[in-house]
C-alpha positions in Angstrom: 13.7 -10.6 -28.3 11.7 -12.1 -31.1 10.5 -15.6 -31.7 11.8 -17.2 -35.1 9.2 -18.6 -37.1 10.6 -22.4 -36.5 12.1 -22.0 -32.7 14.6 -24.9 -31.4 13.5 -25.6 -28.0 16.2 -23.9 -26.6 14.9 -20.4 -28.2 11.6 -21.2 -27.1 12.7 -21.4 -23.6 15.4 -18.7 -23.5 11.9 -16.5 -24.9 9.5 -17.8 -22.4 11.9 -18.1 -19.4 12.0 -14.3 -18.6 8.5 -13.9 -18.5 7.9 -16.6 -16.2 10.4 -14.5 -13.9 8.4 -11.3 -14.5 4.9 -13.5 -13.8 6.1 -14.6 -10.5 7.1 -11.5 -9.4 4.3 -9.9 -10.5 2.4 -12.4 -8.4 4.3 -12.0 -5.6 4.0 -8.2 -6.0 -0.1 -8.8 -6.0 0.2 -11.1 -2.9 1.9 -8.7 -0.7 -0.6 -5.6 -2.2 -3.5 -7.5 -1.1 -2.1 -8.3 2.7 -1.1 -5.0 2.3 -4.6 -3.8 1.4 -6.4 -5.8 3.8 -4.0 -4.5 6.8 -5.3 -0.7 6.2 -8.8 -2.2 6.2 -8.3 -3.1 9.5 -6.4 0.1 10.8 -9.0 2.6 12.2 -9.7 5.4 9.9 -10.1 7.7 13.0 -8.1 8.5 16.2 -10.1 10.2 19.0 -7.5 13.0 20.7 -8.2 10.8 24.2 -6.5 8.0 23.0 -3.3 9.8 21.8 -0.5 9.6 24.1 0.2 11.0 27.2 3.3 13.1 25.3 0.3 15.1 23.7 -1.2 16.4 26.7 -0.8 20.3 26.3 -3.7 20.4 24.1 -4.0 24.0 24.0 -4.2 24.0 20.1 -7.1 21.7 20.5 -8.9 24.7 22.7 -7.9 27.0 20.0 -9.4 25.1 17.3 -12.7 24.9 19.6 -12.6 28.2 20.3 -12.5 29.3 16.2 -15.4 26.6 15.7 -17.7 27.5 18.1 -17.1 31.1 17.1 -17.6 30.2 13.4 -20.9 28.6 13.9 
């Protein structure tokens, strides 16, 4: 849509209303990025294997993997 060189008020909102609508989603988008954002900061980046679940507990893969870096070094 384009502005005419002398707008009635009435074009001049029916221009600026749809980006008011895309601003405030835009800042509603940014405001749940940032809460977003901040609750992966506080997720620890790394798991030790003892604090998985019980449901994990045939860690044979985990001697395997031992096994091959021990081997390797």
């Amino acid at each position: 849509m384009v502005l005419p060189l002398a707008p009635t008020p009435e074009e001049t909102t029916a221009f600026l209303q749809p980006r008011g609508e895309f601003r405030a989603a835009i800042t509603a988008t940014a405001a749940r990025l940032e809460a977003r954002q901040a609750e992966r900061k506080a997720t620890p980046q790394k798991v030790a294997l003892k604090e998985l679940p019980a449901a994990n507990a045939s860690r044979s893969w985990v001697r395997r993997v031992n096994s091959l870096s021990i081997r390797s070094k």
